[in-house]
matplotlib code that plots the C-alpha trace (Angstrom):
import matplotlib.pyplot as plt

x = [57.9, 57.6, 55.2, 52.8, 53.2, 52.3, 49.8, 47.9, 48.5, 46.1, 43.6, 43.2, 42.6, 40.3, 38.4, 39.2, 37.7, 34.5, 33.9, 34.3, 32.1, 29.3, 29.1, 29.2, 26.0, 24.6, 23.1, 24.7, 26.9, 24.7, 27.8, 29.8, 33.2, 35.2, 32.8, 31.1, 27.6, 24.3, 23.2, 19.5, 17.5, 17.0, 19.1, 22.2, 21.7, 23.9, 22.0, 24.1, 23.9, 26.9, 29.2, 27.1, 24.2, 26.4, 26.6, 22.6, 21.8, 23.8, 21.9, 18.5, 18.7, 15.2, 15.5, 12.3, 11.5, 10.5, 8.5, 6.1, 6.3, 9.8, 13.2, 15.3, 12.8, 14.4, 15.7, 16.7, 18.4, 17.1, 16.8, 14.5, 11.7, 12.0, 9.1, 7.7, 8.8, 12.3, 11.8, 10.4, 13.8, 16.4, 15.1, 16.0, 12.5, 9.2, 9.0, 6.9, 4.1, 3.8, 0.8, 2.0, -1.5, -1.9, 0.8, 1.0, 4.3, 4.3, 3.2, 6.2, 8.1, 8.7, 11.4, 10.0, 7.6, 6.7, 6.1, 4.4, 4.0, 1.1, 1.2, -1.4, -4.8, -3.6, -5.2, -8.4, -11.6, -14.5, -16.5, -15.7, -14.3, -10.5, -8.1, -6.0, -5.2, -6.0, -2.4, -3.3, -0.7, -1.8, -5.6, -7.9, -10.7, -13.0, -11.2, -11.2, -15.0, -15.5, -14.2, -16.6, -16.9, -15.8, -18.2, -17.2, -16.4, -14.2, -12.5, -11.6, -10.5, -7.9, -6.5, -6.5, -4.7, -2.4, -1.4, -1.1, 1.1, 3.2, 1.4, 0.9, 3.9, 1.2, -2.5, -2.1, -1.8, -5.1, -6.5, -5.7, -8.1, -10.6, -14.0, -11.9, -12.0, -10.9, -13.6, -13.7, -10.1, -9.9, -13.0, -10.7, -7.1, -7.6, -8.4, -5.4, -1.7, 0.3]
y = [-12.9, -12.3, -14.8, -13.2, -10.0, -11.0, -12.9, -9.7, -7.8, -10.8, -10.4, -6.8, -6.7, -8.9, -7.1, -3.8, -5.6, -7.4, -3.7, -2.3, -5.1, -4.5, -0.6, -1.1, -2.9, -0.5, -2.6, -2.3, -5.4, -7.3, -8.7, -7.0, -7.6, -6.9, -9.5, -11.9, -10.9, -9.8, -6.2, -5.3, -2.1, -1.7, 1.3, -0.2, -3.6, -5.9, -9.2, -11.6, -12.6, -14.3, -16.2, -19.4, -16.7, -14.5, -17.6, -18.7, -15.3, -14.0, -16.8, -15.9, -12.9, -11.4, -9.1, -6.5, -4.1, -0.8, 2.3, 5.1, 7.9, 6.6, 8.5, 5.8, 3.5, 0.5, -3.0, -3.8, -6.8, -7.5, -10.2, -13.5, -12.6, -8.4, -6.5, -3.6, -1.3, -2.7, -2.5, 1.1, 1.8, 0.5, 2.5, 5.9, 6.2, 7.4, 10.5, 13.6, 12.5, 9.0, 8.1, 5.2, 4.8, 2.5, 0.5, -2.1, -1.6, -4.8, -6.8, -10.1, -9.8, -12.0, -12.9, -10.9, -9.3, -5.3, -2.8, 0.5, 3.2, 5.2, 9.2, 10.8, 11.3, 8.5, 4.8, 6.0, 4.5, 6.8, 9.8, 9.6, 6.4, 5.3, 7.8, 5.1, 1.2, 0.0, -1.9, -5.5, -5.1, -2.0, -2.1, -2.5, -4.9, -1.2, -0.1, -3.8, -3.8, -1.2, -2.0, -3.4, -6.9, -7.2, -7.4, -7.9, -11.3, -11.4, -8.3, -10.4, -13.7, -11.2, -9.7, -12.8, -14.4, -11.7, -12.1, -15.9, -16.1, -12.5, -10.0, -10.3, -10.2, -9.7, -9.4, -12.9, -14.2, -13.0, -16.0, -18.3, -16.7, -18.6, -16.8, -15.6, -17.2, -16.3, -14.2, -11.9, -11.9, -10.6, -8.0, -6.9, -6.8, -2.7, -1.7, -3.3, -3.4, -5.7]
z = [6.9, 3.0, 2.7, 5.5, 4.2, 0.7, 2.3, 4.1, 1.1, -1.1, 1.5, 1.9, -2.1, -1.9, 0.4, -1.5, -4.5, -3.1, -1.4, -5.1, -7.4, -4.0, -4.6, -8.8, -8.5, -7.0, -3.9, -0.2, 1.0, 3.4, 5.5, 7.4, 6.0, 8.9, 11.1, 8.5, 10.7, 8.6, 9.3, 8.8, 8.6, 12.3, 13.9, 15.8, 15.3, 13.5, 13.5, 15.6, 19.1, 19.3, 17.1, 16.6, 15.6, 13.2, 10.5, 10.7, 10.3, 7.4, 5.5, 6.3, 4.6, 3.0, 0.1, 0.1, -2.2, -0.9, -2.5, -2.4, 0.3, 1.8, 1.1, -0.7, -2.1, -3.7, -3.0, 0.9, 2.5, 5.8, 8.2, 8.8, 11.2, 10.4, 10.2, 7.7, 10.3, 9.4, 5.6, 5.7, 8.0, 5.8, 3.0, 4.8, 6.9, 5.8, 4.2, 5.5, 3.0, 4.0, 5.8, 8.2, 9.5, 6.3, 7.0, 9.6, 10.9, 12.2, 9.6, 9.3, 5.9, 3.4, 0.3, -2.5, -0.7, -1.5, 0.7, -0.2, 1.8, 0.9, 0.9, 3.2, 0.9, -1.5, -0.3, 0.5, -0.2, 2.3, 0.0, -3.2, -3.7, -4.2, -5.9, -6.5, -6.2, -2.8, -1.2, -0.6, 2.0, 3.8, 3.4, 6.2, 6.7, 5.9, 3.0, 1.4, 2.0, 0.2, -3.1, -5.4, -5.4, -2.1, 1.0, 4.8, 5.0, 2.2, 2.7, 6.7, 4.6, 2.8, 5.7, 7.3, 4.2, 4.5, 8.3, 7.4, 4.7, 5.4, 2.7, -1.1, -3.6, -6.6, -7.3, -9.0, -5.4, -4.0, -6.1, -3.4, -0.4, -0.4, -2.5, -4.7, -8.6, -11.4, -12.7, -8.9, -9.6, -12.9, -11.5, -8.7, -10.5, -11.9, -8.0, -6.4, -6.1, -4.2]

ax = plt.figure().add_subplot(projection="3d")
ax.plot(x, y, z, "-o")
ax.set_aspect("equal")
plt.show()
């Protein structure tokens, strides 16, 4: 009886403590510590269909990095397969600036990836040109079009590079669309971000 009582007493510690080291770093713990299962941005869900489910999924975690008009931007663990929607969620919503028009919502994440969520006015590119850098992941095909250097079909082999390969995690990646060489890419760099 001593022994299972010192024994509860190691455990709950050790829980006590991982809980502890978790909230120094400053970054949420991704597993439930009372279930072991992987929760993600989206509102009531906890990421496991059963108990086969809980351990596949609590290793397919993506970590995102969110900012711009949201209101907690910063580093989020979600799942494998979530959306931007998802990302833009688990850092506290959008805020009332964002403009989510410029976002595809729907957009597949991936590891590394960065989402930004534009304020309204900000990513615009109609009148008197772009009052900013243009989001690689955000832009539409009309807004890439317009950027100088960039016609119609290229601006569609960017978005479709995007859609492909889950967004841009730098400028440096727009190198591999096809049409795009050094030189373009070096032309483009000061009018983008990721």
């Amino acid at each position: 009886m001593v022994y299972a009582a010192a024994a509860l007493a190691v455990a709950l510690i050790g829980a006590r403590y991982m809980k502890s080291v978790a909230a120094e770093a400053g970054t949420p713990a991704p597993v439930d510590q009372s279930s072991g299962e992987f929760r993600s941005g989206r509102a009531g869900a906890t990421g496991a269909a059963g108990a086969s489910g809980a351990s596949a999924e609590k290793f397919s975690a993506l970590v995102v990095h969110v900012a711009g008009a949201v209101r907690r931007p910063g580093v989020v663990r979600l799942r494998d397969g979530d959306r931007v929607g998802d990302a833009i969620s688990a850092a506290g919503g959008a805020s009332s600036k964002a403009d989510l028009n410029a976002v595809n919502l729907a957009l597949r994440l991936s590891d590394g990836q960065q989402v930004i969520v534009p304020a309204s006015g900000v990513v615009t590119t109609g009148g008197g040109g772009a009052t900013g850098p243009v989001s690689l992941s955000a832009a539409t095909v009309d807004q890439l079009d317009e950027l100088e250097g960039v016609g119609p079909g290229l601006a569609e082999k960017i978005v479709a590079y995007r859609t492909e390969h889950g967004g841009f995690r730098s400028v440096d990646e727009l190198g591999e669309v096809p049409g795009i060489g050094d030189k373009r890419l070096e032309s483009l760099r000061g009018q983008l971000q990721p």
